[in-house]
N, CA, C and O of each residue as an XYZ file, in Angstrom:
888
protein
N       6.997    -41.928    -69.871
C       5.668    -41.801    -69.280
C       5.792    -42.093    -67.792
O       6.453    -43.019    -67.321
N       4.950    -41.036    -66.972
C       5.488    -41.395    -65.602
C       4.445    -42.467    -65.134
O       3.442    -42.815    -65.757
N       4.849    -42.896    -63.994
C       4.189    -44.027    -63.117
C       3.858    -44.204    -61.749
O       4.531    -44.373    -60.732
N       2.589    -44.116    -62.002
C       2.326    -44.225    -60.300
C       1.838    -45.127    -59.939
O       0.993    -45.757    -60.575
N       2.472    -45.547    -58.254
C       2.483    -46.783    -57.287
C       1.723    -46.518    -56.148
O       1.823    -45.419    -55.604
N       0.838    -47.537    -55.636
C       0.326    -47.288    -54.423
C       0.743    -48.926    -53.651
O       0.217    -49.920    -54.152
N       1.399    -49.049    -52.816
C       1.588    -49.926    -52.408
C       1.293    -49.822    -50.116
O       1.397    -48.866    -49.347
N       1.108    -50.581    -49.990
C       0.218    -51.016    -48.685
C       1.831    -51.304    -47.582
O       2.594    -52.245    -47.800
N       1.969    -50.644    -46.857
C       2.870    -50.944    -46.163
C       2.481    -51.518    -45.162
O       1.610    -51.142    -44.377
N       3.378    -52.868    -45.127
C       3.190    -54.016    -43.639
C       2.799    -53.944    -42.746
O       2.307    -52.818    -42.671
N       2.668    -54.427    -41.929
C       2.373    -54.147    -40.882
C       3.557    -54.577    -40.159
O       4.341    -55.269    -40.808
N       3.960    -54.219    -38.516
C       5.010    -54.506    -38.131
C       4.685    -56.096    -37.226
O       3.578    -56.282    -36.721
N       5.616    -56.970    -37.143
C       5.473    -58.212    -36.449
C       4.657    -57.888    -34.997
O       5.099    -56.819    -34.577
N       3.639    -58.423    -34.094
C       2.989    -58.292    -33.521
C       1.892    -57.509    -33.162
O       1.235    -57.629    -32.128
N       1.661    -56.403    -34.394
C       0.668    -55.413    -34.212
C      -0.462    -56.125    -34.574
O      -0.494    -57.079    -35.351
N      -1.610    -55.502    -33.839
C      -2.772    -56.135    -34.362
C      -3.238    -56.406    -35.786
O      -2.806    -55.826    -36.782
N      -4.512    -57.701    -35.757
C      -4.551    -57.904    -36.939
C      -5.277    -57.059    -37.958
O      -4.957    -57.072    -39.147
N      -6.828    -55.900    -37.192
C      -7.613    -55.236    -37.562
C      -7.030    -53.693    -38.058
O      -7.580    -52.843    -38.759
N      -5.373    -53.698    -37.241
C      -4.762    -52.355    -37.657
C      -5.064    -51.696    -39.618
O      -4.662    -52.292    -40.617
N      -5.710    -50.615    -39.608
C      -5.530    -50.312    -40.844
C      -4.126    -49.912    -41.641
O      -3.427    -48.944    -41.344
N      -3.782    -51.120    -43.014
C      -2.181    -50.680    -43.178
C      -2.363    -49.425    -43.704
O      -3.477    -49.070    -44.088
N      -1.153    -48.528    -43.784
C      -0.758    -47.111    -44.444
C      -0.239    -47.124    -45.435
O       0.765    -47.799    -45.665
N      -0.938    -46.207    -46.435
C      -0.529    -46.209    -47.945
C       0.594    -45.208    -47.823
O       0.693    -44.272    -47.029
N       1.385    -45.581    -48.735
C       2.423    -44.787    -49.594
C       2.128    -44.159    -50.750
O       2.200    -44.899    -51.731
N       1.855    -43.168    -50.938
C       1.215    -42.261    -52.146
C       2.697    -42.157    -52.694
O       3.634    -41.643    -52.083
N       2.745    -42.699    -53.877
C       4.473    -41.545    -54.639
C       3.839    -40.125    -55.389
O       2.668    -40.170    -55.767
N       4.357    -39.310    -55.523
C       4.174    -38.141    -55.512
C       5.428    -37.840    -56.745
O       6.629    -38.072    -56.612
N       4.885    -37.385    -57.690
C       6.127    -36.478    -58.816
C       6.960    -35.487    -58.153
O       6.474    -34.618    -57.429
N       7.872    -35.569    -58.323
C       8.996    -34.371    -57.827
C       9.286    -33.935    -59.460
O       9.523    -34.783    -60.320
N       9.233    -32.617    -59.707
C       9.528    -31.929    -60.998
C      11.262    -31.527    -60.925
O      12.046    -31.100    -60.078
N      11.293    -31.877    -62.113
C      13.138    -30.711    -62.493
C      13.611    -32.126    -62.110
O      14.825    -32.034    -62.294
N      13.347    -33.497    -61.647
C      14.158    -35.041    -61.520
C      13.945    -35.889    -62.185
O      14.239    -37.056    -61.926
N      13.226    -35.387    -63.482
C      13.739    -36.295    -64.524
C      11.950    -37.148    -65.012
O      11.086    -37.364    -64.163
N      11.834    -37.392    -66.089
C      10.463    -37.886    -66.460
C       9.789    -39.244    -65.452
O       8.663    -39.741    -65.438
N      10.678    -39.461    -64.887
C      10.414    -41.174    -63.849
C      11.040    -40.774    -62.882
O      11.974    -41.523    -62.596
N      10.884    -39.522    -61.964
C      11.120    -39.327    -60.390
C       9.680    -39.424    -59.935
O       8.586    -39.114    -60.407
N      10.242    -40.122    -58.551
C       9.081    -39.939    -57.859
C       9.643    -40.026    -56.670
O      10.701    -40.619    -56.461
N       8.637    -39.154    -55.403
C       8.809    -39.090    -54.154
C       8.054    -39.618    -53.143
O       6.944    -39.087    -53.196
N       8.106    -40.237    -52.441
C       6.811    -41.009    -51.346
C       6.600    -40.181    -49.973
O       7.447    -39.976    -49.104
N       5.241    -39.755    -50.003
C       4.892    -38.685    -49.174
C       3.988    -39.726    -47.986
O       3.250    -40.677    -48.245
N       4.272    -39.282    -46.947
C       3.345    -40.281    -45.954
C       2.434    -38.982    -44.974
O       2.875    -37.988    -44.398
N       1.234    -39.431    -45.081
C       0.081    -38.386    -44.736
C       0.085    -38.675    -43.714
O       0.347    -39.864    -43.534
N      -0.140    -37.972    -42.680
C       0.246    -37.888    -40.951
C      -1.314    -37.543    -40.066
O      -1.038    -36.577    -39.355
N      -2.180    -37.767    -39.926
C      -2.865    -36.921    -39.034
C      -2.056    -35.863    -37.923
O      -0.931    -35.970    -37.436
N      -3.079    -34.833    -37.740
C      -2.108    -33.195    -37.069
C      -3.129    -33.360    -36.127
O      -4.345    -33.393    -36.315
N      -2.344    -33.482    -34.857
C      -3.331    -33.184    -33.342
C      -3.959    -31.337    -33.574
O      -3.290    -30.489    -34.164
N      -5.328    -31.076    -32.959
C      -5.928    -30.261    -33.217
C      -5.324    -29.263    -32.285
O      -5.057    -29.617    -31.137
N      -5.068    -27.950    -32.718
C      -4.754    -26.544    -32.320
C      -6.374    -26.270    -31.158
O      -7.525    -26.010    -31.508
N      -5.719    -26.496    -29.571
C      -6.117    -25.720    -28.610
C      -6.358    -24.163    -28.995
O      -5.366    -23.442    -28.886
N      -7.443    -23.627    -29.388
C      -7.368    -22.409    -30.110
C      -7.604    -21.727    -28.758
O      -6.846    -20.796    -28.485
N      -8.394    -22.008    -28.023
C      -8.892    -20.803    -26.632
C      -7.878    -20.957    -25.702
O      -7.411    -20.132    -24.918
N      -7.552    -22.314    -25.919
C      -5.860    -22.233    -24.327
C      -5.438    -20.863    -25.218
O      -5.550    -19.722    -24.769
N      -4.750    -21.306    -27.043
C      -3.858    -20.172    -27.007
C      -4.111    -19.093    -26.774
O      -3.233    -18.409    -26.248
N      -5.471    -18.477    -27.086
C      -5.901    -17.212    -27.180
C      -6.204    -16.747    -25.892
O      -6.525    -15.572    -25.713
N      -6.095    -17.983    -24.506
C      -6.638    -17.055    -23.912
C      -5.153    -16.699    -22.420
O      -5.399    -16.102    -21.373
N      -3.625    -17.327    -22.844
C      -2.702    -17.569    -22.412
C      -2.437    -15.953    -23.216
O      -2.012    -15.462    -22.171
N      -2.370    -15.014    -24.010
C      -1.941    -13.613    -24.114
C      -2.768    -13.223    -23.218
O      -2.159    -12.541    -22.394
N      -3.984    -13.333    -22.942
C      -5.186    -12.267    -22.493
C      -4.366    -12.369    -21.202
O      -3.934    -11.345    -20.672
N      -4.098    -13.841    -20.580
C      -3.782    -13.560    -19.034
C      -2.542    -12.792    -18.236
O      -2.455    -12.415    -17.068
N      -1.340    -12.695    -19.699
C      -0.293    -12.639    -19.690
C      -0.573    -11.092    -19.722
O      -0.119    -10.451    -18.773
N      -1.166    -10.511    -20.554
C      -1.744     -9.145    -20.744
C      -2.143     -8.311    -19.520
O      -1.735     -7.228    -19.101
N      -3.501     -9.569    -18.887
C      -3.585     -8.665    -17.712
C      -2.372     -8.695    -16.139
O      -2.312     -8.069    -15.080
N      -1.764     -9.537    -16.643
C      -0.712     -9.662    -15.342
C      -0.011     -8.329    -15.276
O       0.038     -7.455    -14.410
N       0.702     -8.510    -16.901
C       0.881     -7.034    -17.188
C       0.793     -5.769    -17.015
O       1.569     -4.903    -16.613
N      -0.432     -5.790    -17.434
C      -1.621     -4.398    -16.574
C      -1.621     -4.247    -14.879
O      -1.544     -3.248    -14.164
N      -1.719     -5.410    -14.624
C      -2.072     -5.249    -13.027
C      -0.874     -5.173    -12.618
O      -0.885     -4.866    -11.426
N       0.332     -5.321    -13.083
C       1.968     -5.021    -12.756
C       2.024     -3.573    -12.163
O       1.993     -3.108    -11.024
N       2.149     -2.907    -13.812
C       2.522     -1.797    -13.993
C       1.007     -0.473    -13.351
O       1.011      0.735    -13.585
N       0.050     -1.146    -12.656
C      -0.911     -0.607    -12.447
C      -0.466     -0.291    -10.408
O      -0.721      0.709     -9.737
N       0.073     -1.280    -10.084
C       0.784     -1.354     -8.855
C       2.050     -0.676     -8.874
O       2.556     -0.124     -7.897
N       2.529     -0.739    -10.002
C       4.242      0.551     -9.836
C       3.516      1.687     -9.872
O       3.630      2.419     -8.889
N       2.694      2.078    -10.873
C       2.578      3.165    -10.890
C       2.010      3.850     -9.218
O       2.548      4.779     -8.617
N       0.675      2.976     -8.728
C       0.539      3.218     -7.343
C       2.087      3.380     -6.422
O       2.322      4.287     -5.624
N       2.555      2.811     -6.604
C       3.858      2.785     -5.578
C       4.277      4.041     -5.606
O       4.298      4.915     -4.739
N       4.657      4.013     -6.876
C       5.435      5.746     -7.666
C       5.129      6.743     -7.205
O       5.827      7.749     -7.077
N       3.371      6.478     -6.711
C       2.573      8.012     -6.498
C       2.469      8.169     -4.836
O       2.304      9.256     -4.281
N       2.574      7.101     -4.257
C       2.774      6.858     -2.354
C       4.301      7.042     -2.327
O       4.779      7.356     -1.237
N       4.960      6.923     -3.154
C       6.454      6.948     -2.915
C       6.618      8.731     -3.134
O       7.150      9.308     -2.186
N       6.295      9.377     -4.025
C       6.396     10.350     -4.060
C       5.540     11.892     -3.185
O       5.948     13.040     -3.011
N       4.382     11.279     -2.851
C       3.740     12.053     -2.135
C       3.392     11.379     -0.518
O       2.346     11.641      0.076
N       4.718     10.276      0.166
C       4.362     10.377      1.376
C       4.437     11.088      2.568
O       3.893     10.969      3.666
N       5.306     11.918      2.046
C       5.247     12.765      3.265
C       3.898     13.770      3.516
O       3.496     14.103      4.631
N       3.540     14.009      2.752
C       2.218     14.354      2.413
C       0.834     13.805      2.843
O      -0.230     14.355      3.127
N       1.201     12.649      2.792
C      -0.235     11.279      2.861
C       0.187     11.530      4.563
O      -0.686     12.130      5.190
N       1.401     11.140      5.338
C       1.594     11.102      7.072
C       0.682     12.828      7.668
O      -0.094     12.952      8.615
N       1.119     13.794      6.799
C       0.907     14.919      7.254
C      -0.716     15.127      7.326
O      -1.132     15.714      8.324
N      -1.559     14.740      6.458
C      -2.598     15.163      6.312
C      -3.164     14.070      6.927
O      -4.377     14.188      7.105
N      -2.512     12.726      7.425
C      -3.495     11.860      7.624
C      -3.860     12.315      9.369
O      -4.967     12.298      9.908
N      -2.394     12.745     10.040
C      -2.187     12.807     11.722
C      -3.079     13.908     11.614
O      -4.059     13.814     12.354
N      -2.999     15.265     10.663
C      -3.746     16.266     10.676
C      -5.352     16.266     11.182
O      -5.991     16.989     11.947
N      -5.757     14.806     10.171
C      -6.779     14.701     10.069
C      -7.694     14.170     11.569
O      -8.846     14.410     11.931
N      -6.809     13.525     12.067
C      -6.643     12.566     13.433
C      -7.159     14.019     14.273
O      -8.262     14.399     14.665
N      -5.793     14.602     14.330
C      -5.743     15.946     15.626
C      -6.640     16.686     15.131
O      -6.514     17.730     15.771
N      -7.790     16.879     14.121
C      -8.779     17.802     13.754
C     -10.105     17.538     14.211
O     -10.941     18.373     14.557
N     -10.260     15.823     14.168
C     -11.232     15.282     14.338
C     -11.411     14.668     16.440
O     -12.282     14.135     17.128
N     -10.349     15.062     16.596
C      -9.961     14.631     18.313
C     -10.520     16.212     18.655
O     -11.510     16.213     19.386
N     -10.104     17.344     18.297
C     -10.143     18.522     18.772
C     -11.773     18.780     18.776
O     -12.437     18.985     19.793
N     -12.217     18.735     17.593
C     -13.786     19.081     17.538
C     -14.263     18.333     18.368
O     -15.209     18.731     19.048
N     -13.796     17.184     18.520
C     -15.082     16.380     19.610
C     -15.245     17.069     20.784
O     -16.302     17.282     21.377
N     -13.766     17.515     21.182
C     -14.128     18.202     22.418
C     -14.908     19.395     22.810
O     -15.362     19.605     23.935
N     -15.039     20.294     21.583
C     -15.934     21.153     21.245
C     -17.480     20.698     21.888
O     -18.217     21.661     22.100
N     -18.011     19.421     22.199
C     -19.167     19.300     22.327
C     -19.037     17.775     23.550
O     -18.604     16.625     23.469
N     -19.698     18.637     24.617
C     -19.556     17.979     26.097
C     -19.841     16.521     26.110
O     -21.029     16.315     25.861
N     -19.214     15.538     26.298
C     -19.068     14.343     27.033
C     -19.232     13.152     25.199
O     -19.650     12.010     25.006
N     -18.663     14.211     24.281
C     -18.544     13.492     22.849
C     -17.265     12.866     22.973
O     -17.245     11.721     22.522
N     -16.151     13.304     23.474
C     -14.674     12.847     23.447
C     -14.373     11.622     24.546
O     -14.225     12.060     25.687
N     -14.255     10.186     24.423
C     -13.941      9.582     25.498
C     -12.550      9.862     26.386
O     -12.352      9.384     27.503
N     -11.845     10.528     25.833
C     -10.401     11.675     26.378
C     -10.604     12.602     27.053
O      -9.702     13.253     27.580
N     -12.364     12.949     27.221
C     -12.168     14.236     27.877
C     -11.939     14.401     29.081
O     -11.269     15.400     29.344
N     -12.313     13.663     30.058
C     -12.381     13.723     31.742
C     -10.590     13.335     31.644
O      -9.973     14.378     31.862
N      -9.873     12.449     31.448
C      -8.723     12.422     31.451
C      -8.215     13.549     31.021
O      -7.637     14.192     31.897
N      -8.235     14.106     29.755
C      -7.444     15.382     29.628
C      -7.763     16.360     30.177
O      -6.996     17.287     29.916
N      -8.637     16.639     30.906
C      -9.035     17.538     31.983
C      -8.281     17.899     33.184
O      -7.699     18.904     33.595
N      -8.555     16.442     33.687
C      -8.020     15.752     35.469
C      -6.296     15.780     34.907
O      -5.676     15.626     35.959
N      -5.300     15.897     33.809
C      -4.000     16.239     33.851
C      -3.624     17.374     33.560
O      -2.614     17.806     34.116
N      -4.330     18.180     32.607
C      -4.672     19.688     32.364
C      -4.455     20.476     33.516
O      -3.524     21.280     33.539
N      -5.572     20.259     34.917
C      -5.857     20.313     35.864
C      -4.838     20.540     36.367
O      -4.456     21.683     36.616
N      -3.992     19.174     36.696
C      -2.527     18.566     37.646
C      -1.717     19.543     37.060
O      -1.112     20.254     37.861
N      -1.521     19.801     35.670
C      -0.588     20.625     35.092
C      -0.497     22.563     35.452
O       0.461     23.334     35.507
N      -1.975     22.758     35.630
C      -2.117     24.029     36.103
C      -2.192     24.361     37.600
O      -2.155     25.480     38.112
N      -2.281     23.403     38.081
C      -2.104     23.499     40.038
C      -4.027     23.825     39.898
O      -3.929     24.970     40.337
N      -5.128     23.716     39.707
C      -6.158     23.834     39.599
C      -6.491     25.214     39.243
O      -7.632     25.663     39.137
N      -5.588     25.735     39.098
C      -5.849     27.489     38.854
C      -6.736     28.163     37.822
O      -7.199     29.302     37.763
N      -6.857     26.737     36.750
C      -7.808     27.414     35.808
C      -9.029     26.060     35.311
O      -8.693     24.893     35.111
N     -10.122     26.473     35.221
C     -11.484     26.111     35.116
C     -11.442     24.863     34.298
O     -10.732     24.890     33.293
N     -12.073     23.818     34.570
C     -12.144     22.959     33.688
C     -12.877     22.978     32.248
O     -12.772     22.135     31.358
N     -13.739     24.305     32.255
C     -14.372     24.509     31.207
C     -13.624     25.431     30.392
O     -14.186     25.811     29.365
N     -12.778     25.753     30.574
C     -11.813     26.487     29.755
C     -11.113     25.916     29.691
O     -11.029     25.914     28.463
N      -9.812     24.820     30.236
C      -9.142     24.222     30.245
C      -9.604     22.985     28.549
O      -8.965     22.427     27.657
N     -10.805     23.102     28.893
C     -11.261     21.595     27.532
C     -11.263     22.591     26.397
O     -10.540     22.527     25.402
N     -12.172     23.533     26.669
C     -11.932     24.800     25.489
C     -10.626     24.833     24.793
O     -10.527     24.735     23.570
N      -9.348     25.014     25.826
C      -8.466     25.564     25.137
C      -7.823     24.406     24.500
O      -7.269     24.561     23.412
N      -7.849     23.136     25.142
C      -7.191     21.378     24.521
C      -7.701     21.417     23.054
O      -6.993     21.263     22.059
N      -9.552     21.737     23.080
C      -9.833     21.387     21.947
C      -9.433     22.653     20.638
O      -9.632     22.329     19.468
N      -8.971     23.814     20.903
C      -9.000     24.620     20.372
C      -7.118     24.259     19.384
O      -6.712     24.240     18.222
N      -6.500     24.024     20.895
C      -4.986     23.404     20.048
C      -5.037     22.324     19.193
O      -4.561     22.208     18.064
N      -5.727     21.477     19.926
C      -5.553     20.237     18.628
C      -6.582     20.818     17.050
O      -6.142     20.728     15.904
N      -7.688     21.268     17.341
C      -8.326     21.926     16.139
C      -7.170     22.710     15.350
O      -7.396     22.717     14.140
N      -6.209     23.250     15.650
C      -5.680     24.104     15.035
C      -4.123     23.527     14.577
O      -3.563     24.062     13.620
N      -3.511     22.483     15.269
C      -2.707     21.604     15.360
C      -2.983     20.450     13.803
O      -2.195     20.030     12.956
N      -4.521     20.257     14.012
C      -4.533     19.746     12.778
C      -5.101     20.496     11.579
O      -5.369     19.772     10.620
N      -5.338     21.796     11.437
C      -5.571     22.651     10.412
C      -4.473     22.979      9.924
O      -4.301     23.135      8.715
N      -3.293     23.173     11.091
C      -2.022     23.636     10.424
C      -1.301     22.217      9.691
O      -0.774     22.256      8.579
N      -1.367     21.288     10.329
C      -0.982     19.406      9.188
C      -1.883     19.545      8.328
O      -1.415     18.786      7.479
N      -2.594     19.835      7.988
C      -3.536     19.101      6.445
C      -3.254     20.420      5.736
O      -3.174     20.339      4.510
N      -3.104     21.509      6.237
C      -2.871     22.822      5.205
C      -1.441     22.884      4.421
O      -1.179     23.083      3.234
N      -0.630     22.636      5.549
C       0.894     22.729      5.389
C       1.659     24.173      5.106
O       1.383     25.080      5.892
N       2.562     24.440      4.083
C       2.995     25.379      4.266
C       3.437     25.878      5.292
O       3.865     25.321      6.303
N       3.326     27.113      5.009
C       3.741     28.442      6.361
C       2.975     27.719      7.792
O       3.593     27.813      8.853
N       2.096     27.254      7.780
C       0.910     27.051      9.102
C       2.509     25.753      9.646
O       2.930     25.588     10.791
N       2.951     25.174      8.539
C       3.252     23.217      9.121
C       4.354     23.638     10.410
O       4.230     23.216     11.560
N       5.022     24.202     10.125
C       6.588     24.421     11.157
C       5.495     24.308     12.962
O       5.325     23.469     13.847
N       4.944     25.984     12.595
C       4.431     26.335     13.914
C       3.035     24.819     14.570
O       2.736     24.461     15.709
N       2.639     24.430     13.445
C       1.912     23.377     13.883
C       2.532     22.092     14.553
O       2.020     21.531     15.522
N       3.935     21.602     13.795
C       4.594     20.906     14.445
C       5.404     21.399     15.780
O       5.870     20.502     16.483
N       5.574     22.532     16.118
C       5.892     22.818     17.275
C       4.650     22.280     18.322
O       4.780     21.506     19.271
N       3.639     22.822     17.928
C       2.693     22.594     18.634
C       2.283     21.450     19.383
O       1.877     21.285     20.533
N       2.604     20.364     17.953
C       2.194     19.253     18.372
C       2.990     18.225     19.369
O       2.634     17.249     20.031
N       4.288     18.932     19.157
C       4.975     18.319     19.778
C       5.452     18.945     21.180
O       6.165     18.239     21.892
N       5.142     20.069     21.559
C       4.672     20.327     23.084
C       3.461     19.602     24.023
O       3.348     19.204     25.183
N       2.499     19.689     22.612
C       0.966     19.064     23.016
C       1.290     17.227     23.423
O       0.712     16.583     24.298
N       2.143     16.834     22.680
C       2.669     15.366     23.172
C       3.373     15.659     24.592
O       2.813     15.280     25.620
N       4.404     16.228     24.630
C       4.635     16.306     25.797
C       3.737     16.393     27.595
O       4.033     15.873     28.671
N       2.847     17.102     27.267
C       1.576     17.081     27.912
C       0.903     15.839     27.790
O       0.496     15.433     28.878
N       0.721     15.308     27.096
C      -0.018     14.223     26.656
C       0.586     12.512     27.611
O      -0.048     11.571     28.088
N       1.781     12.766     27.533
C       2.380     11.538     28.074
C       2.945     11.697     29.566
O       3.229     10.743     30.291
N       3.062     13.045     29.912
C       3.105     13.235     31.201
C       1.892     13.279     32.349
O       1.870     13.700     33.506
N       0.858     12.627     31.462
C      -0.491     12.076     32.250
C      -0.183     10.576     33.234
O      -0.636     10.087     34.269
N       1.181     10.116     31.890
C       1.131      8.734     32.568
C       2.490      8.698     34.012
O       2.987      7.685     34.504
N       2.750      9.986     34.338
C       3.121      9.897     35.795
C       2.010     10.784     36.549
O       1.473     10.338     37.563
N       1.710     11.927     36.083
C       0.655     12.664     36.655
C      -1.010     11.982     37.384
O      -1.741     12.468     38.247
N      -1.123     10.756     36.621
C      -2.591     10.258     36.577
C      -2.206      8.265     36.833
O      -2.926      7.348     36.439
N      -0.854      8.136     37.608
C      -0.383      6.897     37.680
C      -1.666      5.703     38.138
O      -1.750      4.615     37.568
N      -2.404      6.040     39.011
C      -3.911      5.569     39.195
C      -4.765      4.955     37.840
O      -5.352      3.874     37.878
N      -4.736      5.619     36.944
C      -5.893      5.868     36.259
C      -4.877      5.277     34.740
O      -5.582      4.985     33.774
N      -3.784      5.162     34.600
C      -2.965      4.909     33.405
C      -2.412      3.722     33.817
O      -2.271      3.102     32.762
N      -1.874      2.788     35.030
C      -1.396      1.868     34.873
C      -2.479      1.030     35.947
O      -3.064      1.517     36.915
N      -2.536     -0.345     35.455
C      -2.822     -1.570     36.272
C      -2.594     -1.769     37.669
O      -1.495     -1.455     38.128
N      -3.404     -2.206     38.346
C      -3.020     -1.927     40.069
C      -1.959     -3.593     40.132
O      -2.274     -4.585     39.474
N      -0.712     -3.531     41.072
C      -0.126     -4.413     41.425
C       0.588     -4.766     39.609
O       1.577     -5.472     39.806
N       0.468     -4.589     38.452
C       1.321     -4.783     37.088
C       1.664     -3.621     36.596
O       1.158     -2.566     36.978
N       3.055     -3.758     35.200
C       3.143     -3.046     34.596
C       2.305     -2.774     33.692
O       2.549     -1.779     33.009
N       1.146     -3.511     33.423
C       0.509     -3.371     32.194
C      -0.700     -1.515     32.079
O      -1.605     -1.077     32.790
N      -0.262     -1.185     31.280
C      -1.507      0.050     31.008
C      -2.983     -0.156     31.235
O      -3.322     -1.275     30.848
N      -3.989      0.569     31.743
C      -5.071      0.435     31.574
C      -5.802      0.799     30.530
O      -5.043      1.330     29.720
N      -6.444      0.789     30.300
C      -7.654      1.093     28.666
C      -7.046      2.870     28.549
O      -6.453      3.252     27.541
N      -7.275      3.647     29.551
C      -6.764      4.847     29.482
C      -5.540      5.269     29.086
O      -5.365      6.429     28.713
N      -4.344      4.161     29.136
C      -3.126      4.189     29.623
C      -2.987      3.766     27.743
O      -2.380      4.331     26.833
N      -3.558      2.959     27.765
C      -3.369      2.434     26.046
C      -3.418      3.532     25.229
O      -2.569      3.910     24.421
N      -4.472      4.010     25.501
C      -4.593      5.523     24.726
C      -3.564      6.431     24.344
O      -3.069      6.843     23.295
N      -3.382      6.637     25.894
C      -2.101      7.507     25.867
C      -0.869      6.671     24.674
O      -0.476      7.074     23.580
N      -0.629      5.804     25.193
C       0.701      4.994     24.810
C       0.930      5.084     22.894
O       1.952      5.325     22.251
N      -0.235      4.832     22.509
C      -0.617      4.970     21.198
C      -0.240      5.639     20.547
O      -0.056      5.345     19.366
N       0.040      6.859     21.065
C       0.157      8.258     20.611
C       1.663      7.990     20.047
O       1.963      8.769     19.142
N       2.673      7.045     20.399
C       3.861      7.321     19.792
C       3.911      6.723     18.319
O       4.969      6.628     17.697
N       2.731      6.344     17.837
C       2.696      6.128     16.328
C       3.072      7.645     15.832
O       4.078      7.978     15.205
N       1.917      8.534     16.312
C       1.923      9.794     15.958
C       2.622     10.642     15.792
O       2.738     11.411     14.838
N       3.349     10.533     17.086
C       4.977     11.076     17.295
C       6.281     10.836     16.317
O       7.173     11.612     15.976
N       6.010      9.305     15.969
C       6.906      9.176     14.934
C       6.800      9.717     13.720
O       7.760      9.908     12.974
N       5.498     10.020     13.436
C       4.976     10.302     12.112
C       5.607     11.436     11.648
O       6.315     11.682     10.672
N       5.024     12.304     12.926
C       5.587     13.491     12.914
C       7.453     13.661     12.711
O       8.099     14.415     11.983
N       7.694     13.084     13.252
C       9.272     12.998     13.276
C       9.728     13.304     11.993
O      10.412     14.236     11.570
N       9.092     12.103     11.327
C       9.308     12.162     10.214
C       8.956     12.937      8.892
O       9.447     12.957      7.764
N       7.668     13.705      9.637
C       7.456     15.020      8.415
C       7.969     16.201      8.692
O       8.063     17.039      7.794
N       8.444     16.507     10.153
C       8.989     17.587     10.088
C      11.130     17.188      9.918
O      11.890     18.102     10.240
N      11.603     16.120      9.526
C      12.484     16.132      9.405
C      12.807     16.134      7.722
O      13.806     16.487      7.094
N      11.613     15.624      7.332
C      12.181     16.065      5.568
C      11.485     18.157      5.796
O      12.212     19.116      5.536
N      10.841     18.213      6.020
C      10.584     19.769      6.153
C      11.824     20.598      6.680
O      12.117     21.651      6.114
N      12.389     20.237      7.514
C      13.567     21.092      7.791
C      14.342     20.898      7.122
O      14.931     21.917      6.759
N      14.811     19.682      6.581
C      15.820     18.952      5.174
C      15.126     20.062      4.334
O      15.748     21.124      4.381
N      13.838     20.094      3.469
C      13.862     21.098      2.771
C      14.278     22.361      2.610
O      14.663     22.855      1.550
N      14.196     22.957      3.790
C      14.515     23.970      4.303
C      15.506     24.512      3.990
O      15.568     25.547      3.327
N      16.683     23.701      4.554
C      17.992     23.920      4.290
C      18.335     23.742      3.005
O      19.186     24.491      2.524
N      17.727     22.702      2.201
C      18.307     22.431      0.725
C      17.846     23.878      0.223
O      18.720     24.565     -0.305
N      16.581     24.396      0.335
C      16.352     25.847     -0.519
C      17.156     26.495      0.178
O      17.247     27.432     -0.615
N      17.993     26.862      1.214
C      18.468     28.026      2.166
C      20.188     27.480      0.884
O      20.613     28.360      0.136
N      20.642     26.554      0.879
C      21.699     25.946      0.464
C      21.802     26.578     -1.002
O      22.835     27.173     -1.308
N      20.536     26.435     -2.096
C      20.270     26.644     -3.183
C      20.552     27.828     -3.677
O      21.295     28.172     -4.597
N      19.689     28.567     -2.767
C      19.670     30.408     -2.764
C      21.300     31.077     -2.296
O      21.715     32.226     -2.445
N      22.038     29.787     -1.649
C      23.463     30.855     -1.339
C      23.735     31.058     -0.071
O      24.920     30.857      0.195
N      23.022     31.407      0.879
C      22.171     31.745      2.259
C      22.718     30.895      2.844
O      22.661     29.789      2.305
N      23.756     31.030      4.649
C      23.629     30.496      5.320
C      22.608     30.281      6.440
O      22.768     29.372      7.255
């Protein structure tokens, strides 16, 4: 006949006196015989943080998301930048050109005039002279945002039209640099600026001619 014990375990030397002692439950273990027994000691279980856990995937989740939400952006600027430079300068030289289309809208205009001017020995009209500035850059940036067949002859363009552009700052030395410093004037800044643009360009018409040659290479064709 089996037998069960409940006995009160001690307390340890100096613990308080109000401590509640801990029972020893014996417990039957089966298949050890009619008088086995096992002593099981009941534990309190600290409580399961249920929202930390649940909410330590959610954050991990969206890190995740917002990871692969940034490669993928990268992927798509990485693959279409030459594209994004072309249409953006396009957009620049489209929106510079029209202004001039309409009298005293362009703060460039009396400057690109007065070197226009210097450049033609005065031989031709200032009202044609703005006509024709605004008509190149209008078309300078129709041919960048279109691309194709228009991009080659547009980058020629633009890069004559720079040339003009920066030869203001010996042509117009008054009016582009600081009296007694090297420093540029507000006008002079303008100008100077422009070699963002220049680079830009550099750089779209040098994968464009790289293309060029890779299809000329492809086809057989020297």
């Amino acid at each position: 006949m089996r037998s069960y014990t409940a006995e009160p375990s001690l307390p340890p030397p100096g613990a308080t006196p109000h401590a509640r002692p801990h029972l020893s439950i014996a417990t039957p273990v089966s298949g050890s015989g009619p008088d086995s027994t096992v002593a099981s000691a009941s534990a309190p279980r600290a409580p399961v943080p249920e929202r930390a856990a649940a909410a330590a995937p959610t954050t991990a989740t969206a890190m995740t998301a917002g990871a692969q939400a940034l490669n993928r952006l990268a992927a798509y600027v990485n693959a279409h930048s030459h594209a994004l430079l072309r249409v953006t300068v396009g957009i620049v030289f489209f929106g510079f050109g029209v202004l001039k289309l309409f009298p005293s809208a362009s703060p460039a205009e009396q400057l690109a005039v007065d070197a226009a001017t210097k450049m033609t020995l005065g031989m031709v009209p200032e009202t044609v002279l703005l006509l024709s500035l605004a008509a190149l850059e209008t078309a300078i940036g129709i041919g960048l945002i279109v691309g194709r067949r228009l991009l080659r002859p547009a980058l020629v363009a633009f890069f004559l039209h720079m040339g003009g552009v920066f030869s203001t700052l010996l042509l117009l030395p008054d009016a582009m640099w600081q009296p007694h410093s090297p420093a540029p004037t507000m006008e002079g800044q303008y100008v100077v600026k422009n070699v963002v643009l220049v680079a830009v360009c550099l750089v779209v018409a040098a994968h464009e001619w790289s293309r060029g040659d890779r299809s000329r290479a492809g086809n057989g064709t020297g």
